[in-house]
C-alpha positions in Angstrom: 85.6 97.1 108.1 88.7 95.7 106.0 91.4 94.8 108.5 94.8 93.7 107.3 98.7 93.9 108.2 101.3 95.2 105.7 105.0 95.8 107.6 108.1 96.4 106.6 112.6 95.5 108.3 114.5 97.6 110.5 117.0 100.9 111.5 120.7 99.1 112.7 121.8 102.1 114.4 118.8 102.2 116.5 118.6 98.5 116.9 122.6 99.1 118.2 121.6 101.7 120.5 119.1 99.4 121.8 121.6 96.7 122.5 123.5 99.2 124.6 120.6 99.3 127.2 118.3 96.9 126.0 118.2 95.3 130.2 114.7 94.5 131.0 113.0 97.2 133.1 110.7 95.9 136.3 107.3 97.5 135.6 105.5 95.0 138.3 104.6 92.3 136.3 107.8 90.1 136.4 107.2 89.0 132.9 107.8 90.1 129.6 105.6 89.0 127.0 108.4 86.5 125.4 108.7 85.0 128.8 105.0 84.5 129.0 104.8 81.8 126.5 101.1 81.8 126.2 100.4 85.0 123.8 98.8 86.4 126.8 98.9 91.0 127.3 101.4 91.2 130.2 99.2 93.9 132.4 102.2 96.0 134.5 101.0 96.9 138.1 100.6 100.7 136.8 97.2 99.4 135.0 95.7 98.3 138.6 96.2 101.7 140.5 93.5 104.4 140.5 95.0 106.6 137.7 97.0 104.7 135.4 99.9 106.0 133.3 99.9 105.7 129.9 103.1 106.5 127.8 102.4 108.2 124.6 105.2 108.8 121.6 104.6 111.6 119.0 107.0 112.4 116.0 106.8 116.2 116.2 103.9 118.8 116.7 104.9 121.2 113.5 102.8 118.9 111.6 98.3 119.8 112.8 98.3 116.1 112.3 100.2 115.7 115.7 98.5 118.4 117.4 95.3 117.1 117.0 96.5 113.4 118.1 97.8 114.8 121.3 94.6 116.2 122.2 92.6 113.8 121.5 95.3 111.3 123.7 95.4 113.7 126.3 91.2 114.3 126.7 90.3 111.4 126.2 93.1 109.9 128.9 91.4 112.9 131.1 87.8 111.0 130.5 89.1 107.4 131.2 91.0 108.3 134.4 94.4 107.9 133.0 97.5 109.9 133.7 98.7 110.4 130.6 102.1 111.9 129.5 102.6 112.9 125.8 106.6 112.9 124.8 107.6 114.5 121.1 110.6 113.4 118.9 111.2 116.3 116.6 111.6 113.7 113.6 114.0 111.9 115.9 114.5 108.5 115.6 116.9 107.8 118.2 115.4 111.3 120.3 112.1 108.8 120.3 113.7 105.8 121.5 115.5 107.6 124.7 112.2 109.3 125.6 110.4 106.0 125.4 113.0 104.4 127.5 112.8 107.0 130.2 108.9 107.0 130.6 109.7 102.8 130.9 111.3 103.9 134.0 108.3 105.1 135.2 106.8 101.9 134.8 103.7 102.7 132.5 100.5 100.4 132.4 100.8 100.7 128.4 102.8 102.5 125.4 100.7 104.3 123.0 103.4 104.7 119.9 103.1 107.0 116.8 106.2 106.1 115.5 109.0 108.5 113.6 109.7 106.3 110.9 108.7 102.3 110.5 111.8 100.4 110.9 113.3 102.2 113.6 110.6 101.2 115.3 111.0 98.3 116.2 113.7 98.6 118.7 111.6 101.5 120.4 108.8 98.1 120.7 111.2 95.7 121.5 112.4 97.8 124.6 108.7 98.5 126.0 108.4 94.3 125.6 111.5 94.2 127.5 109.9 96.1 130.3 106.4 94.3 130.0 104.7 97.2 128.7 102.4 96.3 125.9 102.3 98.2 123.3 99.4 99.6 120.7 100.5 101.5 117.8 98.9 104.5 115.5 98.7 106.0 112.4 102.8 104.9 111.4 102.8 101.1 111.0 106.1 99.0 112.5 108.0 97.2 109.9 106.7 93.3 110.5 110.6 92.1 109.5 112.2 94.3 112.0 109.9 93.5 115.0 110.8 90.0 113.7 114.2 90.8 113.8 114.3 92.3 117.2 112.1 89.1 118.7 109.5 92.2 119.2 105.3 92.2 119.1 102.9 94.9 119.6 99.4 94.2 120.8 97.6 96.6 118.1 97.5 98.8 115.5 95.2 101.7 114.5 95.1 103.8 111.5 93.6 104.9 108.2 93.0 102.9 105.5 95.6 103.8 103.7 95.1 101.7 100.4 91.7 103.0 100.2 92.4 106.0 100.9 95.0 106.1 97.7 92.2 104.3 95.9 89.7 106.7 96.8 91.4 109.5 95.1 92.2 107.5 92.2 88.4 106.9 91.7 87.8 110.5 92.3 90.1 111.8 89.4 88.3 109.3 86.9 85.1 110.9 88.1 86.2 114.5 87.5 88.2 114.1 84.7 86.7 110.6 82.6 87.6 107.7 82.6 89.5 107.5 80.0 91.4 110.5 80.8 95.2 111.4 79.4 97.0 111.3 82.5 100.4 112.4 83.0 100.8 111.8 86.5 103.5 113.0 88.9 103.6 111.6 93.2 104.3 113.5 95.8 105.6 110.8 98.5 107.7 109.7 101.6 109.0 106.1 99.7 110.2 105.1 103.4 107.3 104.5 104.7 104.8 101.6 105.2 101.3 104.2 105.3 102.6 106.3 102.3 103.1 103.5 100.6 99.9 101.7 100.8 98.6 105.1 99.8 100.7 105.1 96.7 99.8 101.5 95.6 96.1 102.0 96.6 95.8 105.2 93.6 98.0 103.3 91.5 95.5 100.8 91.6 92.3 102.8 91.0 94.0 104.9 88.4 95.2 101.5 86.4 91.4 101.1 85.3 91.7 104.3 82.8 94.8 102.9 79.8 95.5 106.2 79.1 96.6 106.9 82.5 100.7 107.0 83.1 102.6 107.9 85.9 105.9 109.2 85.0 107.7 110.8 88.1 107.9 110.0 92.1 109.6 112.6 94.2 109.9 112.3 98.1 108.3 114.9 99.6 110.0 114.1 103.7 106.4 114.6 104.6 107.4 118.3 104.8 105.9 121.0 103.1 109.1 123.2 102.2 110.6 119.3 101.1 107.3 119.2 99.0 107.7 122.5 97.7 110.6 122.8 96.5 110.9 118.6 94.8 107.7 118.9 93.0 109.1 122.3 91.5 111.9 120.3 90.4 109.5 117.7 89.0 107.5 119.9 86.8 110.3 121.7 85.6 111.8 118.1 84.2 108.7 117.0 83.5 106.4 119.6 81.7 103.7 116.8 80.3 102.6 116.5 83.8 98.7 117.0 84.2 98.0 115.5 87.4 100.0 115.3 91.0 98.8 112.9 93.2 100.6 113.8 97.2 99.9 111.0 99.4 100.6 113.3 103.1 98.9 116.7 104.2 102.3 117.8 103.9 103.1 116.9 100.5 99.7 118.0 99.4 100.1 121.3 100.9 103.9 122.2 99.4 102.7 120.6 96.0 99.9 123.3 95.8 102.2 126.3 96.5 104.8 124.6 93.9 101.6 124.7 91.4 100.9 128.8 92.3 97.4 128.7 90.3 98.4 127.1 87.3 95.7 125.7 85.2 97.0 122.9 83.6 97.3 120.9 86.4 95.2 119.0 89.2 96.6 117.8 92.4 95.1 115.3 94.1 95.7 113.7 97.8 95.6 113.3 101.3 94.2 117.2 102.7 96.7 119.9 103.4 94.9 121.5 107.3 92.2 123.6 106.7 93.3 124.5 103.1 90.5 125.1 100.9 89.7 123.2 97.8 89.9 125.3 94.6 91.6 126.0 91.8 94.2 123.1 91.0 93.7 121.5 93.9 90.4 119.5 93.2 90.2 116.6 96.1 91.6 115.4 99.2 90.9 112.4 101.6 90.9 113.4 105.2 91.9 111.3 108.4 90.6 112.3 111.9 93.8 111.8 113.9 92.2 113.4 117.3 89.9 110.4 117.0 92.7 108.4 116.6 94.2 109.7 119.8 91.1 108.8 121.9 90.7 105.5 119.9 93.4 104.3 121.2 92.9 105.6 124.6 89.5 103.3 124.4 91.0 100.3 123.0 93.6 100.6 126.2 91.0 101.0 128.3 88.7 98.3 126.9 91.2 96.0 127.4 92.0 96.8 130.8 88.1 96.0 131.5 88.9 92.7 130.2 87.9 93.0 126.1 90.5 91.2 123.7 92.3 94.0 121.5 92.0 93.6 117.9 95.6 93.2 116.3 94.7 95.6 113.4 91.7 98.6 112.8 91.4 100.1 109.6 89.6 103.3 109.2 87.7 105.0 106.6 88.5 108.3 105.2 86.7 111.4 104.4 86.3 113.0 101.2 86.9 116.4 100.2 86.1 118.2 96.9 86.2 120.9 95.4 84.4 124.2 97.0 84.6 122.4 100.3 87.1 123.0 103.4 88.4 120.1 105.7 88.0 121.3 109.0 91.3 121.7 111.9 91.1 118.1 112.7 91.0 116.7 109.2 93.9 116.3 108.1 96.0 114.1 105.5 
C-alpha cells in the first residue's frame, strides 16, 4: 500500500479565534505533546477508564458521505467499548472549531477529525495538542504549512488514495474511449482542497499518456450538487467542444450528470454520485468506503491504546464502477 503526505497553509480568522482561547485544557495528562519533547502520543486519563471518550468532528450530514462515516464511528466505537460522541459543522469552519473546543472540556482520550476545509484545520489541531488530546485525522487532509504555522501535529491520517483514484479514472476513459482519444475535457472540482486536488492531478496524469487529450475548463463545484449543477451548466454553455467532464467529489459528479440531462455527446467521469446508477453519459466512477473509514479509525485508536505504534499516513484503494453497475449506499465519492 503507497503511503505518502501531501498538505497544504492555513485559515487567519480561525487561527485568530484560536488565539482568543487557545489556554491549554487539563485532560489528565499534564503534558501537551510540544512539552513532551520526546515525539511520544500524550495518552489523557480518559483512555484508561472503562469506556473511553472519543471526540469525533464531521463537516455536515447532507452529504451520504458523512452519514455513512458516522456510523461506522459510532458502531464500531459501540464494538471497542468506547463512548463516542459525533459533533457536525454544517460546513462551518469556525462552528467546527467551538464544537471541538467544548468536547476538549470534556477531556477526551482522543480526537477523531474530518475536517471542513484543510487550512482551517489546523487551529482546530493545534487546540486538541493544547489540551493533550492526540489527534488522528480522515478523509480531509490538514494543510502541513498551517499545522507548521500553528506549532501543531496530528498522530495520523486515513483516507483514500486520492491520486490514484484520479488516475484510476483517467485510465478508465483511455480504456472506453482509445487511447488516443480527442478529448475536450472539462473538471468538476473544489480547488481548495488538499483530497480534490490530488484527485485532479492524479487524472491529469493518466490522461497526459493520450496527446490528443486537452483539458480546457475547471469550475469549482463547493462539493455541492446544486454548486455542481448549476457551474458545469455554465461551463458547457462557454465551452461547447467539451466531450468529457471529469468531477473529482460525489457531489460534483452527481450535479454534473443532472447539468448533462441525457446528452449524448458527452461522458462524465469521477468519484460516484450515492447509489446513482451508471448509464447513459455517466460511464465510470471510483468509490470510497467512508463507513470503513469511520471504524478504521476507531481501530487505529484502539490499537494504539493496546500499545501498537500508529502509522502517520494510510492510503486506501478505491473501487471501480462502470457502466451497468450501481455503487451501493456506502460507496460513495
Amino acid at each position: 500500500m503507497q503511503r505518502r503526505i501531501a498538505l497544504m497553509s492555513a485559515g487567519a480568522a480561525l487561527a485568530l479565534l484560536l488565539s482568543g482561547c487557545s489556554g491549554a485544557l487539563d485532560t489528565g495528562t499534564g503534558t501537551a505533546p510540544s512539552e513532551a519533547g520526546d515525539g511520544s502520543i500524550p495518552r489523557p486519563a480518559a483512555c484508561d477508564e472503562a469506556n473511553p471518550y472519543v471526540a469525533v468532528a464531521l463537516p455536515n450530514l447532507t452529504n451520504p458521505y458523512y452519514v455513512a462515516m458516522k456510523s461506522g464511528f459510532e458502531e464500531q466505537g459501540k464494538e471497542n467499548g468506547f463512548t463516542v460522541e459525533v459533533q457536525v459543522a454544517n460546513d462551518d469552519d469556525a462552528a467546527q472549531l467551538s464544537q471541538v473546543q467544548t468536547m476538549l472540556q470534556k477531556k477526551p482520550c482522543a480526537l477523531a477529525l474530518n475536517a471542513v476545509k484543510s487550512e482551517p484545520a489546523a487551529a482546530i489541531v493545534k487546540a486538541a495538542n493544547d489540551a493533550g488530546v492526540p489527534v488522528f485525522t480522515v478523509n480531509v487532509i490538514v494543510s502541513e504549512d498551517a499545522l507548521t504555522s500553528q506549532g501543531a501535529s496530528i498522530v495520523q491520517y486515513l483516507g483514500a488514495d486520492n491520486a490514484a483514484g484520479g488516475t484510476q479514472m483517467a485510465e478508465q476513459v483511455l480504456k472506453d474511449l482509445g487511447a488516443d482519444a480527442q478529448l475536450k475535457i472539462g473538471f468538476v472540482t473544489e480547488p481548495d482542497e488538499v483530497p480534490t486536488v490530488q484527485r485532479d492531478e492524479g487524472f491529469e496524469k493518466g490522461i497526459a499518456t493520450d496527446a490528443n487529450a486537452e483539458i480546457v475548463a475547471k469550475v469549482d463545484g463547493n462539493v455541492k450538487p446544486d454548486d455542481s449543477l448549476a457551474v458545469t451548466t455554465e461551463m458547457l454553455s462557454g465551452n461547447p467542444d467539451i466531450n468529457l467532464i471529469f468531477a473529482s467529489t460525489g457531489p460534483g459528479t452527481f450535479g454534473a450528470l443532472q447539468a448533462l440531462n441525457g446528452k449524448s455527446n458527452v461522458k462524465l467521469y469521477g468519484f460516484c454520485a450515492a447509489e446513482e446508477p451508471l448509464a447513459g453519459p455517466y460511464a465510470g466512477c471510483v468509490a470510497q468506503e467512508p463507513e470503513s473509514y469511520g471504524r478504521q479509525v476507531v481501530d487505529q485508536i484502539k490499537g494504539w491504546l493496546d500499545g501498537a505504534t500508529p502509522e502517520k499516513e494510510i492510503l486506501l484503494p478505491l473501487k471501480m464502477f462502470v457502466a451497468g453497475e450501481t455503487p451501493a449506499a456506502g460507496e460513495v465519492g
